[in-house]
C-alpha positions as CSV (number, residue, x, y, z in Angstrom):
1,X,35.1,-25.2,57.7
2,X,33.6,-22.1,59.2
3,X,32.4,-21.5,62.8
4,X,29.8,-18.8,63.3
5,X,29.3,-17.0,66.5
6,X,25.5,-18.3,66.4
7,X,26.4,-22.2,66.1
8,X,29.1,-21.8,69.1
9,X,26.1,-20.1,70.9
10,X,23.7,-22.9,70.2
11,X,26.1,-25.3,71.3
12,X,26.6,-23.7,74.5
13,X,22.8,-23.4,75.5
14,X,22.6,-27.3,74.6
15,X,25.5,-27.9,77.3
16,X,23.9,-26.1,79.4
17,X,20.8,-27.7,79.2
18,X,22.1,-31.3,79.2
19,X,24.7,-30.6,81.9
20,X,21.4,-29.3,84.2
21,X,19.8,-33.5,83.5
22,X,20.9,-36.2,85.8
23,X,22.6,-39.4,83.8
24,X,19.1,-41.6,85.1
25,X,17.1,-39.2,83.3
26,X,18.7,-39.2,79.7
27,X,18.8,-42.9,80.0
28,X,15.2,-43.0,80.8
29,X,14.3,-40.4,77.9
30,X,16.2,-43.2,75.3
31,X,14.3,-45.9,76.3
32,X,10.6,-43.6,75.4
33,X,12.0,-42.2,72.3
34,X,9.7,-43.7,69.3
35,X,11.7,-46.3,66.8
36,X,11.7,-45.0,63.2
37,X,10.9,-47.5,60.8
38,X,10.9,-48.0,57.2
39,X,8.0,-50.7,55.6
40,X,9.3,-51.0,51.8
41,X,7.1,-52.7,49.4
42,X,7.2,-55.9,47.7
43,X,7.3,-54.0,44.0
44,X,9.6,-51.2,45.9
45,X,12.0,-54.2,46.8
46,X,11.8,-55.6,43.2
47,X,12.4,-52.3,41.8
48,X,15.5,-51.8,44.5
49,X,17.2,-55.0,43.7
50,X,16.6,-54.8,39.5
51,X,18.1,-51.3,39.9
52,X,21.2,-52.9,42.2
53,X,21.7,-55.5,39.7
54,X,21.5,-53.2,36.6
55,X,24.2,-51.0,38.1
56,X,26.8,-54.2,39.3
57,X,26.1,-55.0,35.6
58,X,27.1,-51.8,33.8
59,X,29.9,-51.4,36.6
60,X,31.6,-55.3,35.1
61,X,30.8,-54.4,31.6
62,X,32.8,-51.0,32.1
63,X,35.8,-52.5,34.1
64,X,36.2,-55.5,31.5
65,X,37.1,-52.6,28.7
């Protein structure tokens, strides 16, 4: 893996900036952060679970040859 002088760079200005922030603060800025959240939909699900089973079928069909 390769380490460019830019990425060691960017890496030092985040230090700096976080090492700057009191402890209470970061905790504080965790608790405001929005939640991400997926809604999947009924004929998404279906469609996630026939796929699933298709696969674990194929997969048995292939390890019982």
């Amino acid at each position: 893996m390769t380490i460019f002088p830019h990425q060691i760079s960017d890496v030092i200005q985040l230090y700096n900036r976080v090492s700057k922030l009191k402890p209470s603060t970061l905790l504080d800025r965790e608790g405001d952060a929005p939640k991400d959240f997926v809604n999947i939909s009924e004929e998404a699900k279906k469609q996630q679970i026939l796929s699933q089973v298709k696969n674990d079928v194929l997969e048995r069909i292939r390890d019982a040859k």
